[in-house]
HTML snippet that shows the backbone in 3Dmol.js (N, CA, C, O; Angstrom):
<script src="https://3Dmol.org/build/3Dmol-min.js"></script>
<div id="view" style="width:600px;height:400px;position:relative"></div>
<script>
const pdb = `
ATOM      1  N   UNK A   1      -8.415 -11.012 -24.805  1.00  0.00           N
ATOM      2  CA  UNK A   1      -7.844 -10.123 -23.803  1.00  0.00           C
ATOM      3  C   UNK A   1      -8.607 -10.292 -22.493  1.00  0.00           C
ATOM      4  O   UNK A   1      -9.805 -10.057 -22.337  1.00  0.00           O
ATOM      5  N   UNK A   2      -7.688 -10.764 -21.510  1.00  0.00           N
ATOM      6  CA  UNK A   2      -8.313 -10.750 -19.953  1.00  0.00           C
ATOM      7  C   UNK A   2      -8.530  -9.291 -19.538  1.00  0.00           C
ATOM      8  O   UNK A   2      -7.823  -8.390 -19.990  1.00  0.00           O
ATOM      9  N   UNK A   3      -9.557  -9.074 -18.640  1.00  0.00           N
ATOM     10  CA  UNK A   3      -9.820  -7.762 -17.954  1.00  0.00           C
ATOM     11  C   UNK A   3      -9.636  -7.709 -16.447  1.00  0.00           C
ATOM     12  O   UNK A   3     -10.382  -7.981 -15.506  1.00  0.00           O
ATOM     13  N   UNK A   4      -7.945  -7.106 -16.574  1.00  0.00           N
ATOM     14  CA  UNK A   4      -7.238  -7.341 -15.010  1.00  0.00           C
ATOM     15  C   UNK A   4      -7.751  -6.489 -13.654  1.00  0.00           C
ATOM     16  O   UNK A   4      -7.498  -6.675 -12.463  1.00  0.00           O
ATOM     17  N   UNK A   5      -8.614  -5.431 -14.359  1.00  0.00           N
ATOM     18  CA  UNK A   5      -8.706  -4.170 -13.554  1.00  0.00           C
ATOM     19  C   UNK A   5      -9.468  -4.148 -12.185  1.00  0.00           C
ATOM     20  O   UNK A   5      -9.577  -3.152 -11.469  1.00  0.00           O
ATOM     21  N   UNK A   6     -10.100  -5.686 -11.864  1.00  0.00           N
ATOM     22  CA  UNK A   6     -10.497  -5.199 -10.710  1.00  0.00           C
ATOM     23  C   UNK A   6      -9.795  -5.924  -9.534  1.00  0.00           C
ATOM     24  O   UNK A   6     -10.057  -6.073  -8.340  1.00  0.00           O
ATOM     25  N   UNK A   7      -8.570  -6.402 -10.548  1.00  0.00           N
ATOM     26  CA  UNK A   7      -7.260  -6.931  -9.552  1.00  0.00           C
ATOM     27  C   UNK A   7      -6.489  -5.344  -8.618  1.00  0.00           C
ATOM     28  O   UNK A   7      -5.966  -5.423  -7.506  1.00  0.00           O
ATOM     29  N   UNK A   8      -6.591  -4.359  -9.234  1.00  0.00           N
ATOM     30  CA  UNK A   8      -6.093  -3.344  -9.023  1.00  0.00           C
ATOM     31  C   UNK A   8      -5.405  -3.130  -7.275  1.00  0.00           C
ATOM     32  O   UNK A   8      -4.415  -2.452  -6.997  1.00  0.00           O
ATOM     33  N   UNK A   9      -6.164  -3.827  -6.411  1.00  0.00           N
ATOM     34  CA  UNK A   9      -5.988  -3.707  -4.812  1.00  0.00           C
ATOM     35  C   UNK A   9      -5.789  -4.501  -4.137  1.00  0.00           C
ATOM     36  O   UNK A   9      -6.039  -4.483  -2.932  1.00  0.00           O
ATOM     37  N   UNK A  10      -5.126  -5.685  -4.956  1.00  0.00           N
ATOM     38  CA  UNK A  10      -4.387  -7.266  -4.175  1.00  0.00           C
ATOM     39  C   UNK A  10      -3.122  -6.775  -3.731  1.00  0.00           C
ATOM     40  O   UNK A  10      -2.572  -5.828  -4.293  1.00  0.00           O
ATOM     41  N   UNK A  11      -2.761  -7.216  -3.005  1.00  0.00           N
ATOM     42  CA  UNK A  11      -1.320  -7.033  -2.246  1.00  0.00           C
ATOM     43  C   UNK A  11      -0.495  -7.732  -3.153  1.00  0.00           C
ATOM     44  O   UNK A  11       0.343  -6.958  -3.615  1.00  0.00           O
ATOM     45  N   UNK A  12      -0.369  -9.080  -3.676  1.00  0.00           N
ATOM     46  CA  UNK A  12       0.279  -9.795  -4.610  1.00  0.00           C
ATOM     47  C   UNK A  12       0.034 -10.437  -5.695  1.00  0.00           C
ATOM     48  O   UNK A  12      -0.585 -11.499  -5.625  1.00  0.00           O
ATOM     49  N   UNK A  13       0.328 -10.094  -6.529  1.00  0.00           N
ATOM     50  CA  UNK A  13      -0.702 -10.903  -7.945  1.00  0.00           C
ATOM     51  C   UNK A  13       0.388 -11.265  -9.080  1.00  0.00           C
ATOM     52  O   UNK A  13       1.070 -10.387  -9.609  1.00  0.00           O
ATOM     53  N   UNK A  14       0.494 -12.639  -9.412  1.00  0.00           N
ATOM     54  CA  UNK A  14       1.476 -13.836 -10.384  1.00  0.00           C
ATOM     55  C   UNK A  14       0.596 -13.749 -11.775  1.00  0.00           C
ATOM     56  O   UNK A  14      -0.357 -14.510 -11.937  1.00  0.00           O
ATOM     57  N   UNK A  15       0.825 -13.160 -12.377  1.00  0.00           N
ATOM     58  CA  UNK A  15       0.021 -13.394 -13.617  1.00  0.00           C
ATOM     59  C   UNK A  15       0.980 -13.913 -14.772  1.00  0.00           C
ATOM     60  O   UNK A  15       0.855 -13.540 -15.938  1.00  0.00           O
ATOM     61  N   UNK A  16       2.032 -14.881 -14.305  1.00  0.00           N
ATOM     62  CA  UNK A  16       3.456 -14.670 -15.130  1.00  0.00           C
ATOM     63  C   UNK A  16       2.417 -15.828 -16.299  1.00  0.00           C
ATOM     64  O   UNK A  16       1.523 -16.580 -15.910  1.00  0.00           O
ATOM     65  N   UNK A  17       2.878 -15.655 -17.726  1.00  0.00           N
ATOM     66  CA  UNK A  17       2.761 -16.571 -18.713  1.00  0.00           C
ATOM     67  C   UNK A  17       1.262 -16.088 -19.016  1.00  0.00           C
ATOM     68  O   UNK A  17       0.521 -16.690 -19.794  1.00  0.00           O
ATOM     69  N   UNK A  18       0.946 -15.074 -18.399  1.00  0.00           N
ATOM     70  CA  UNK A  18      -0.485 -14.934 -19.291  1.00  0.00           C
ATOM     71  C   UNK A  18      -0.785 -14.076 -20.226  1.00  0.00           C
ATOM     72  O   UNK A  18      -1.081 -12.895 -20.045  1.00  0.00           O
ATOM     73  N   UNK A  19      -0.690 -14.859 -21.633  1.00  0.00           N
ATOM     74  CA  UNK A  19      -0.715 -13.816 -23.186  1.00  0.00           C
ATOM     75  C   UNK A  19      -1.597 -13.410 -22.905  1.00  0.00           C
ATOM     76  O   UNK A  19      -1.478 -12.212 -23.163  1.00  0.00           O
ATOM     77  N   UNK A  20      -3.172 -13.695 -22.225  1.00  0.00           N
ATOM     78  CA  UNK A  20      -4.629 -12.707 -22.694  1.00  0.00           C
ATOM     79  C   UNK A  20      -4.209 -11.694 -22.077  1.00  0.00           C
ATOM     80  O   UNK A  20      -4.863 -10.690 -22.358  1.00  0.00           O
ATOM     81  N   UNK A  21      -3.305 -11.512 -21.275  1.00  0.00           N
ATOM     82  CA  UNK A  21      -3.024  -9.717 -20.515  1.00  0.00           C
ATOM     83  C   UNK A  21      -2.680  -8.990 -21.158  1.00  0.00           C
ATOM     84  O   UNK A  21      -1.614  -9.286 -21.697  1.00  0.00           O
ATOM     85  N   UNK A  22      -3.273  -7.645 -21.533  1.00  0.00           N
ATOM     86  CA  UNK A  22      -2.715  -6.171 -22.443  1.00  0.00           C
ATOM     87  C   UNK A  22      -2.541  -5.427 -21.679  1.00  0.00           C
ATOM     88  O   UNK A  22      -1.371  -5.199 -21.372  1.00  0.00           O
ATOM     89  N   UNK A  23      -3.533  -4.762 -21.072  1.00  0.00           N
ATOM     90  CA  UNK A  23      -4.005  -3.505 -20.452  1.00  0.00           C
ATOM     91  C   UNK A  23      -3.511  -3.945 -18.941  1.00  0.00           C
ATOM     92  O   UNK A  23      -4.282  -4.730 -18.390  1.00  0.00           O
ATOM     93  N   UNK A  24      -2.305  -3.548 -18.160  1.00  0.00           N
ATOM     94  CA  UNK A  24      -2.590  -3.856 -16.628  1.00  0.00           C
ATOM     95  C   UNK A  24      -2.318  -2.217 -16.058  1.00  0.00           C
ATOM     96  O   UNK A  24      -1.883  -1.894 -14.952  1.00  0.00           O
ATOM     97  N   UNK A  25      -2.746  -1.267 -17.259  1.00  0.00           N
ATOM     98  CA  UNK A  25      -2.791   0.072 -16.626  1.00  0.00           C
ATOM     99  C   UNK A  25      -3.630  -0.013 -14.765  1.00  0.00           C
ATOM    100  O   UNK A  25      -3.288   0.752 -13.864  1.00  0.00           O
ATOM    101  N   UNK A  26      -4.186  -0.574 -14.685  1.00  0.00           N
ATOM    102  CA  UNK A  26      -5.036  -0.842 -13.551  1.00  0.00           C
ATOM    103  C   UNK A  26      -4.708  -1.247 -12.545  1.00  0.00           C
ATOM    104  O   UNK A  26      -5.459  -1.266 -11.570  1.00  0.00           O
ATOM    105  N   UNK A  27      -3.077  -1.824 -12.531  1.00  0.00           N
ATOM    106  CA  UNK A  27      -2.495  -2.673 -11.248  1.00  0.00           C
ATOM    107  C   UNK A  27      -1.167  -1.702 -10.011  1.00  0.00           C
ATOM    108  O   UNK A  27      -0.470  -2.011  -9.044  1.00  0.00           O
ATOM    109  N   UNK A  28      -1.436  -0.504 -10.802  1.00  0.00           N
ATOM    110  CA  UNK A  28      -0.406   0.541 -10.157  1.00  0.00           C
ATOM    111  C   UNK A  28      -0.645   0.515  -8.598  1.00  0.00           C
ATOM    112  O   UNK A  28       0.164   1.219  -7.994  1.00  0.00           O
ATOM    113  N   UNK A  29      -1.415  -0.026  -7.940  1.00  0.00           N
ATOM    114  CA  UNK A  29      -1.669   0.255  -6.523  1.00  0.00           C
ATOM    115  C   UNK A  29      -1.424  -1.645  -5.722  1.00  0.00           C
ATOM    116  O   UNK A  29      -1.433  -2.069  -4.566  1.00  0.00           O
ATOM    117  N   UNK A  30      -1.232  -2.303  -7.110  1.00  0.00           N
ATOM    118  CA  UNK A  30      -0.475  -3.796  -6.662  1.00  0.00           C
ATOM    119  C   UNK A  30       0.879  -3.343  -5.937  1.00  0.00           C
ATOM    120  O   UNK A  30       1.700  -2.599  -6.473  1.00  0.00           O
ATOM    121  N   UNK A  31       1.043  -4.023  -4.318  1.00  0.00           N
ATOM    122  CA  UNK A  31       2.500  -4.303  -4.045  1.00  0.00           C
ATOM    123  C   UNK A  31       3.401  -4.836  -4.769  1.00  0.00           C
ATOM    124  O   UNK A  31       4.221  -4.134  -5.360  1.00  0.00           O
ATOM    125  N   UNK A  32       3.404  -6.345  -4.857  1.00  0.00           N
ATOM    126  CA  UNK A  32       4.226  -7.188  -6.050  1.00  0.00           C
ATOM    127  C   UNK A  32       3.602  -7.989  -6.861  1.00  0.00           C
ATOM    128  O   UNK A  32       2.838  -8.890  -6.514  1.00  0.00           O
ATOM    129  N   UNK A  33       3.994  -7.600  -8.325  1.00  0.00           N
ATOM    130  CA  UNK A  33       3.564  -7.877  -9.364  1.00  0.00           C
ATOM    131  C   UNK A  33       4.532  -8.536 -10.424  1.00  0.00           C
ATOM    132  O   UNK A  33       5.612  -8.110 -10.834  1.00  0.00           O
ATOM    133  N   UNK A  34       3.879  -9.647 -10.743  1.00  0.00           N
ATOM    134  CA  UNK A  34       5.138 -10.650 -11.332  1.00  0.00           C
ATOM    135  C   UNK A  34       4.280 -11.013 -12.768  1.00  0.00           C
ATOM    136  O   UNK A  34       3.482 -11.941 -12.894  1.00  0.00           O
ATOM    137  N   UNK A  35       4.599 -10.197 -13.625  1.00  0.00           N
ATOM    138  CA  UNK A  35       3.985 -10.796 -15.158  1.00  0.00           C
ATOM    139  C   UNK A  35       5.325 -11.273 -16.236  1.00  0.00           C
ATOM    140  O   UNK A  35       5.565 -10.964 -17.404  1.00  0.00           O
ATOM    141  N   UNK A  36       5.921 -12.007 -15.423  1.00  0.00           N
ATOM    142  CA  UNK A  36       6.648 -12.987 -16.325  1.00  0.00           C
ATOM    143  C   UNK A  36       6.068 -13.273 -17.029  1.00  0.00           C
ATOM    144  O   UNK A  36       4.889 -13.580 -16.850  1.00  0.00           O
ATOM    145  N   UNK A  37       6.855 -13.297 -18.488  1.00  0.00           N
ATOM    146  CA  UNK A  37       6.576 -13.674 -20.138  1.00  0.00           C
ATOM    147  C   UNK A  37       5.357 -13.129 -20.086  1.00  0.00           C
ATOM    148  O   UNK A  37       4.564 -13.778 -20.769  1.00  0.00           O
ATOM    149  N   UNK A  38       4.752 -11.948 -19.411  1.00  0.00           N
ATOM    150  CA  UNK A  38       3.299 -11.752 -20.463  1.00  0.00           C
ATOM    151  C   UNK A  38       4.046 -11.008 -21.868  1.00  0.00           C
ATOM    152  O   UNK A  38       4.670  -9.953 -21.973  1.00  0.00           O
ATOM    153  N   UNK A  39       3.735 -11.900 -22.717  1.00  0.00           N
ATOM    154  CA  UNK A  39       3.685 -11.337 -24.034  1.00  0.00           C
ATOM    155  C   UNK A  39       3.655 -10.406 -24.805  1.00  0.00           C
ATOM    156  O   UNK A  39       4.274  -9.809 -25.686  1.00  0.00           O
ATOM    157  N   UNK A  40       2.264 -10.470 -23.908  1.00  0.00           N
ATOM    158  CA  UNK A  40       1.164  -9.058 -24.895  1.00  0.00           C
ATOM    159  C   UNK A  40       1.334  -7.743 -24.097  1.00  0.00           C
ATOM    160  O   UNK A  40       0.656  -6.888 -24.666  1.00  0.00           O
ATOM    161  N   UNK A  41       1.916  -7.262 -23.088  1.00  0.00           N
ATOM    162  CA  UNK A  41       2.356  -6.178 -22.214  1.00  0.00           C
ATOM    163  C   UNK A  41       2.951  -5.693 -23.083  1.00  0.00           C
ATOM    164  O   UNK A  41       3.578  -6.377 -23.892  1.00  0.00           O
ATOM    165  N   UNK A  42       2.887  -4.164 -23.135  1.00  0.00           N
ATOM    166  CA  UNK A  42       4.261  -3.117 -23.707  1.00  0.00           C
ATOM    167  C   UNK A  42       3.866  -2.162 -22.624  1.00  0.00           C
ATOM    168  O   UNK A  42       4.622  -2.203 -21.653  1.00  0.00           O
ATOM    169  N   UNK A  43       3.038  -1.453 -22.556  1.00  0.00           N
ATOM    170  CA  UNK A  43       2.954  -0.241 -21.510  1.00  0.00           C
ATOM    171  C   UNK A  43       2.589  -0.458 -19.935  1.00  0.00           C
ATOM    172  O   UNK A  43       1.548  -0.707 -19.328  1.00  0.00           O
ATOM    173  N   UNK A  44       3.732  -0.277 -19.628  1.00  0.00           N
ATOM    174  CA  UNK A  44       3.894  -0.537 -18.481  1.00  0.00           C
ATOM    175  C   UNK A  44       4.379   0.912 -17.160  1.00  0.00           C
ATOM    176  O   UNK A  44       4.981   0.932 -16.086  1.00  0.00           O
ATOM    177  N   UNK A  45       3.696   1.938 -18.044  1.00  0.00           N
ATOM    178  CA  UNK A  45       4.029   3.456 -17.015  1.00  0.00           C
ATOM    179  C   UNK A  45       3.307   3.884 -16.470  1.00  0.00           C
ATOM    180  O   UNK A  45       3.287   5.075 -16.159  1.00  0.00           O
ATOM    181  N   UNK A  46       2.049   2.622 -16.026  1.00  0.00           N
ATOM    182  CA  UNK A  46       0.961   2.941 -14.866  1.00  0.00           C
ATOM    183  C   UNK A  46       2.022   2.329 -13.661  1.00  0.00           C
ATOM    184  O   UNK A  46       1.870   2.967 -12.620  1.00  0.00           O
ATOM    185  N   UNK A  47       2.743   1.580 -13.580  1.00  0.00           N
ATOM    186  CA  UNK A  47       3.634   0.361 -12.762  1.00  0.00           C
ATOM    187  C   UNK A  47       4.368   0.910 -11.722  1.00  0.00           C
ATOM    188  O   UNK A  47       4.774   0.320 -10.722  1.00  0.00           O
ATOM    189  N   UNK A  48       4.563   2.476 -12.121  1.00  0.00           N
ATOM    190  CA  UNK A  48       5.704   2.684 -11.457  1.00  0.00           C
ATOM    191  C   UNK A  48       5.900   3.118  -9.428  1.00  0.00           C
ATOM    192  O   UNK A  48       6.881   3.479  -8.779  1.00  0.00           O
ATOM    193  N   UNK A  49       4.646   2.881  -9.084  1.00  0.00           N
ATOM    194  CA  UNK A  49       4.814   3.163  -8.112  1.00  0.00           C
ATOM    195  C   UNK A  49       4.470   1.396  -7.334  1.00  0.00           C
ATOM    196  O   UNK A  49       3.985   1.194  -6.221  1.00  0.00           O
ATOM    197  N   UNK A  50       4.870   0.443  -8.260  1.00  0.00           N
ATOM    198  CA  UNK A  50       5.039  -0.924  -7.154  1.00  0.00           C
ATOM    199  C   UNK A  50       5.824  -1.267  -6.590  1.00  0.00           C
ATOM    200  O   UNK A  50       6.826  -0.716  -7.046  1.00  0.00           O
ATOM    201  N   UNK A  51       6.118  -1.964  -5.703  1.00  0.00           N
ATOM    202  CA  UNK A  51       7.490  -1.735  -4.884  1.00  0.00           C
ATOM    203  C   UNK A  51       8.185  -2.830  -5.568  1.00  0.00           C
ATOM    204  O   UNK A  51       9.384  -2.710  -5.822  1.00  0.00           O
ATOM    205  N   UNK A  52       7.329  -4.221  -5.989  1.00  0.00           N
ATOM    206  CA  UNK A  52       8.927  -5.326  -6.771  1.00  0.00           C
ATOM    207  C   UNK A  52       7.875  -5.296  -7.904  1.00  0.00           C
ATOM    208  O   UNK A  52       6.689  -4.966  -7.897  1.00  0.00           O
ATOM    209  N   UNK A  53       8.629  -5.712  -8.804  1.00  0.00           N
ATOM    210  CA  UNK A  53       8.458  -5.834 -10.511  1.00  0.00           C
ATOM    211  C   UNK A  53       8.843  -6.563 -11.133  1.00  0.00           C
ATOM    212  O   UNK A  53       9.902  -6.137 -11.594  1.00  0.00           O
ATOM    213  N   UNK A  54       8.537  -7.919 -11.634  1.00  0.00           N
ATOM    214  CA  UNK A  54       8.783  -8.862 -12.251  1.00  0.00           C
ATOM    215  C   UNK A  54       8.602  -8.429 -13.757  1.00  0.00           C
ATOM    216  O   UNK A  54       7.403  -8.441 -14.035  1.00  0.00           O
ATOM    217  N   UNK A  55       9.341  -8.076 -14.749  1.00  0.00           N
ATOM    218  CA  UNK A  55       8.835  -8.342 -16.131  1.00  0.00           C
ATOM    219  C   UNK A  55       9.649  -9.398 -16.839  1.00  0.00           C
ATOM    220  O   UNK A  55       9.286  -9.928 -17.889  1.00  0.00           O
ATOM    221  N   UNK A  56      10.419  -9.585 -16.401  1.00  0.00           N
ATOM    222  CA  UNK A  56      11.369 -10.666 -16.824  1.00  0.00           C
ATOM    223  C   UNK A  56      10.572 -11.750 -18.399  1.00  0.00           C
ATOM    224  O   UNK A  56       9.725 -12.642 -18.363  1.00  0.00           O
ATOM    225  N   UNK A  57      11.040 -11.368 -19.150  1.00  0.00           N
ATOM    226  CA  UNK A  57      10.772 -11.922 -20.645  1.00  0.00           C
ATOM    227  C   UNK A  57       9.569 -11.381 -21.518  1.00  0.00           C
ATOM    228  O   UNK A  57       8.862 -11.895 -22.385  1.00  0.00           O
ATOM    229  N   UNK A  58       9.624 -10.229 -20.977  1.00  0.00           N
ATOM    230  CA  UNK A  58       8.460  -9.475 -21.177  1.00  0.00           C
ATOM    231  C   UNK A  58       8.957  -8.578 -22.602  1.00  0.00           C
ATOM    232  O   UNK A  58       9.465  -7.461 -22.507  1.00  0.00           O
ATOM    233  N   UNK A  59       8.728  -9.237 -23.849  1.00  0.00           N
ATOM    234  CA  UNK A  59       9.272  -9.024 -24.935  1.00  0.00           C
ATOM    235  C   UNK A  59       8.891  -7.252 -25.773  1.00  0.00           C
ATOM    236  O   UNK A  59       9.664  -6.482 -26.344  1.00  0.00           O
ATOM    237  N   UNK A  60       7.761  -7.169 -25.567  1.00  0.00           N
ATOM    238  CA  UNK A  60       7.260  -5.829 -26.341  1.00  0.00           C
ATOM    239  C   UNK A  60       7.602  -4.809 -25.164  1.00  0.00           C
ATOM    240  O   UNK A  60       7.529  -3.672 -25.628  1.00  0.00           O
ATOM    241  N   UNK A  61       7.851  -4.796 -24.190  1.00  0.00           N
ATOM    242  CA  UNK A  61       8.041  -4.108 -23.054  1.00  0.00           C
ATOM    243  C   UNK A  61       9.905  -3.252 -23.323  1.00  0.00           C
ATOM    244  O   UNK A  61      10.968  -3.868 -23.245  1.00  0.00           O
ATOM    245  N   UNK A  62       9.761  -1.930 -23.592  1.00  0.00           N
ATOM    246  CA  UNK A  62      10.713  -1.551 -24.394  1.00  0.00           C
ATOM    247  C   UNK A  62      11.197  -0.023 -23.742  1.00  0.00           C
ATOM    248  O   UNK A  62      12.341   0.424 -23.809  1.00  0.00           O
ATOM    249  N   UNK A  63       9.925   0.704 -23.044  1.00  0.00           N
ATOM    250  CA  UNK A  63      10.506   1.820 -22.162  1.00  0.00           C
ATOM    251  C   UNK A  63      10.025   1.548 -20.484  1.00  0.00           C
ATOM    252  O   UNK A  63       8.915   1.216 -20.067  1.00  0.00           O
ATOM    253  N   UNK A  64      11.055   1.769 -19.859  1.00  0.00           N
ATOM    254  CA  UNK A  64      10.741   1.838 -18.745  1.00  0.00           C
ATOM    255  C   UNK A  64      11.226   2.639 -17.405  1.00  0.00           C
ATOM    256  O   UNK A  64      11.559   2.428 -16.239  1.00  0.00           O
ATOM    257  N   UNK A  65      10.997   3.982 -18.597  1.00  0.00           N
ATOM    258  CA  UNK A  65      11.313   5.246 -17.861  1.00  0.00           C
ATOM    259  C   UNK A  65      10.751   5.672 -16.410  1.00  0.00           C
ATOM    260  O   UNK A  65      11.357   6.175 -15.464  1.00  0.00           O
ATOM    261  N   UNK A  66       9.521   5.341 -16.531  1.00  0.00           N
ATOM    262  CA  UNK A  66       7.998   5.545 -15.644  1.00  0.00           C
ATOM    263  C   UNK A  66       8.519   4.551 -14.284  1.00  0.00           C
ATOM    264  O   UNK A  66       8.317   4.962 -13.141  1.00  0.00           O
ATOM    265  N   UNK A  67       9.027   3.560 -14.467  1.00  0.00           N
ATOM    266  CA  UNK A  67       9.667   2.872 -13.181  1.00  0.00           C
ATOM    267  C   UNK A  67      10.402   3.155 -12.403  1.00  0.00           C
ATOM    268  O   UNK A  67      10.857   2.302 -11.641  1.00  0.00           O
ATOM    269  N   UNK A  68      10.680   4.163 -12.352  1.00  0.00           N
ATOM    270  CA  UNK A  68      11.991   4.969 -11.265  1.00  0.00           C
ATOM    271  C   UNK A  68      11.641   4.344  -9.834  1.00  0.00           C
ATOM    272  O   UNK A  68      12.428   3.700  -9.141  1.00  0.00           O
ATOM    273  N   UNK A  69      10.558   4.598  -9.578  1.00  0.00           N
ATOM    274  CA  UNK A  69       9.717   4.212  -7.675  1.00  0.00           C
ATOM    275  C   UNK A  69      10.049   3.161  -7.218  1.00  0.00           C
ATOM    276  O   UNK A  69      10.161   2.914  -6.017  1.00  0.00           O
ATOM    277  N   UNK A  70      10.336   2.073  -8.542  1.00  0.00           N
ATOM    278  CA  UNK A  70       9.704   0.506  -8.063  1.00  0.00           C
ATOM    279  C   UNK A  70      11.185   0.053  -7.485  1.00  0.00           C
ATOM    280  O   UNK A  70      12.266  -0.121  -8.048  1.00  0.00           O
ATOM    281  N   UNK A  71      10.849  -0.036  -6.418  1.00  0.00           N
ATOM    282  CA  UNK A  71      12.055  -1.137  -5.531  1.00  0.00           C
ATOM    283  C   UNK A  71      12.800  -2.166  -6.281  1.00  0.00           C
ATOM    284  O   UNK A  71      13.864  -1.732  -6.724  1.00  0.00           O
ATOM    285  N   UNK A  72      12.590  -3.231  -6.517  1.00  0.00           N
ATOM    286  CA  UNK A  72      12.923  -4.314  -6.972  1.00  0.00           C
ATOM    287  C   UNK A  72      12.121  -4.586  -8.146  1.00  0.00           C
ATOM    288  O   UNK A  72      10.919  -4.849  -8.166  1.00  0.00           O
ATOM    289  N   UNK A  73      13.343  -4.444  -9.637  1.00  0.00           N
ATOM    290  CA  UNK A  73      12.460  -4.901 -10.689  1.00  0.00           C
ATOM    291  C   UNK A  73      13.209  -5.465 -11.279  1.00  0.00           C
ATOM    292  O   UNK A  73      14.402  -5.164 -11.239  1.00  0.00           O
ATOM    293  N   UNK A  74      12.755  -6.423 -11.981  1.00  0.00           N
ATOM    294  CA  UNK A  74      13.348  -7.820 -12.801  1.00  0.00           C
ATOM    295  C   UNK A  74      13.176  -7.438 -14.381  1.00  0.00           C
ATOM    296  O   UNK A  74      11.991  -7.459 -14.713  1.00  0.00           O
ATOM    297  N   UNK A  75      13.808  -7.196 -15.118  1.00  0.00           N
ATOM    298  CA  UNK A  75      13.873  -7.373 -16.634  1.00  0.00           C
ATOM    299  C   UNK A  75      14.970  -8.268 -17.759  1.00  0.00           C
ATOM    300  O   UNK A  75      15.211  -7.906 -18.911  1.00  0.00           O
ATOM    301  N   UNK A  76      15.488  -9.407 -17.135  1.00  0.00           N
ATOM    302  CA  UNK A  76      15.588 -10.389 -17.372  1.00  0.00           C
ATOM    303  C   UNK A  76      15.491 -10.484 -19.191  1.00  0.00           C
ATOM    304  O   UNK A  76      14.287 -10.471 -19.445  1.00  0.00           O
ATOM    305  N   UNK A  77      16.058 -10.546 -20.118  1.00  0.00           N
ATOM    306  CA  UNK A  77      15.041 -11.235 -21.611  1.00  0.00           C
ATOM    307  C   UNK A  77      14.397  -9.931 -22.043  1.00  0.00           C
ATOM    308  O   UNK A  77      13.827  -9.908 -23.134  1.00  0.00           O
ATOM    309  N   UNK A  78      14.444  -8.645 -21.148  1.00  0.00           N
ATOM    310  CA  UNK A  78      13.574  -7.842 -21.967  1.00  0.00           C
ATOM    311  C   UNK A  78      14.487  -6.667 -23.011  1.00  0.00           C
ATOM    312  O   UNK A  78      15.656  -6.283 -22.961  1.00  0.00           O
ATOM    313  N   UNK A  79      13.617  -6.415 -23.713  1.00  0.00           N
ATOM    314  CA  UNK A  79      14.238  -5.679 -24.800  1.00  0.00           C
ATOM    315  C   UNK A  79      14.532  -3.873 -24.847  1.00  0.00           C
ATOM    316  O   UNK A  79      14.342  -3.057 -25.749  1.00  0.00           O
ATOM    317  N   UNK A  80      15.021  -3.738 -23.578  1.00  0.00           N
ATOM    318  CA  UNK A  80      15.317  -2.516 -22.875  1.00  0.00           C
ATOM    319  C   UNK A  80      16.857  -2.105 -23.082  1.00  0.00           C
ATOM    320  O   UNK A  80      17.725  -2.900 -22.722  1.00  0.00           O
ATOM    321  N   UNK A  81      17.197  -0.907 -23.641  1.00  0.00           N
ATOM    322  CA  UNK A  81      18.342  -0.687 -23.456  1.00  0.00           C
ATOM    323  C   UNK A  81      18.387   0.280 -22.576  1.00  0.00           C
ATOM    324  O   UNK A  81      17.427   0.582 -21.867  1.00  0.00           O
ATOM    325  N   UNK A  82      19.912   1.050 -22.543  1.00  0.00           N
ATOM    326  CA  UNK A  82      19.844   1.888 -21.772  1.00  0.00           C
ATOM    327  C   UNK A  82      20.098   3.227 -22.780  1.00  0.00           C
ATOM    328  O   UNK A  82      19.722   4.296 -22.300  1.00  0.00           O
ATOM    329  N   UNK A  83      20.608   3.262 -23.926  1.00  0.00           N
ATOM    330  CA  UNK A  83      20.801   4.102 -25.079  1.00  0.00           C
ATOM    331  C   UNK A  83      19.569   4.408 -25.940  1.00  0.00           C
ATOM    332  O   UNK A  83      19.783   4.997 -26.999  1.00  0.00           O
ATOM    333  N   UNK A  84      18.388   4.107 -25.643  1.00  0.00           N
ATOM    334  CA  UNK A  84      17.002   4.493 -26.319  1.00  0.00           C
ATOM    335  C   UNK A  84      17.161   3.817 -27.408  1.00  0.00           C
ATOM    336  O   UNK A  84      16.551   4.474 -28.252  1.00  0.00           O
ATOM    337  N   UNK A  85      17.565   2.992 -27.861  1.00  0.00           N
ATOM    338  CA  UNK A  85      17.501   1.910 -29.064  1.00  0.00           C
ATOM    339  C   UNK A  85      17.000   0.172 -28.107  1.00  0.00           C
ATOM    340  O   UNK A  85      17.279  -0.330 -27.019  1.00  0.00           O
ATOM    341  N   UNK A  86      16.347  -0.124 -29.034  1.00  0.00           N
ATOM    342  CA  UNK A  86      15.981  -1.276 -28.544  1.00  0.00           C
ATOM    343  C   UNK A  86      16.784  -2.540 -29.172  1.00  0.00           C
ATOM    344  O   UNK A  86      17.013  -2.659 -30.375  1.00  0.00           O
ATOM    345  N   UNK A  87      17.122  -3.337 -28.307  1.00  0.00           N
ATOM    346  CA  UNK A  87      18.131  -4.270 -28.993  1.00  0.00           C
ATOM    347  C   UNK A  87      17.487  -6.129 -28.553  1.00  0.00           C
ATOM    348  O   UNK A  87      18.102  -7.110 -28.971  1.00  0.00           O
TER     349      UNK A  87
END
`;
const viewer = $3Dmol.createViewer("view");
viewer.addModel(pdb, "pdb");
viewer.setStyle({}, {cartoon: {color: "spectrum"}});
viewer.zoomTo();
viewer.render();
</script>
């Protein structure tokens, strides 16, 4: 597991394809944040105040209630419904 947290205050940060990422509770104050295919992501309701949002193939990533704020978000491949069942 990478330790993203003192990324927390970059204006833009690509972390797409990186399995060591779990925890990016820490990146809520990132402008745009693009973690394509991270893997290992599921909680993602620190996020919600980024303005674009890449999760696009972001497989364990399953609620994303907490995102209301975010301008532009990508979920692409992810396993989000809109009926609270995951499909």
């Amino acid at each position: 597991m990478i330790d993203v947290s003192a990324l927390g205050g970059v204006h833009t940060l690509n972390l797409s394809g990186c399995s060591s990422v779990v925890d990016v509770s820490a990146l809520g104050g990132v402008h745009t944040l693009s973690l394509n295919c991270c893997e290992n992501v599921s909680d993602v309701s620190a996020l919600g105040g980024i303005h674009s949002l890449d999760l696009s193939g972001c497989l364990n990533v399953t609620d994303v209630s907490a995102l209301g704020g975010v301008n532009i978000l990508h979920l692409n491949g992810c396993n989000v419904s809109d009926d609270g069942t995951n499909d």
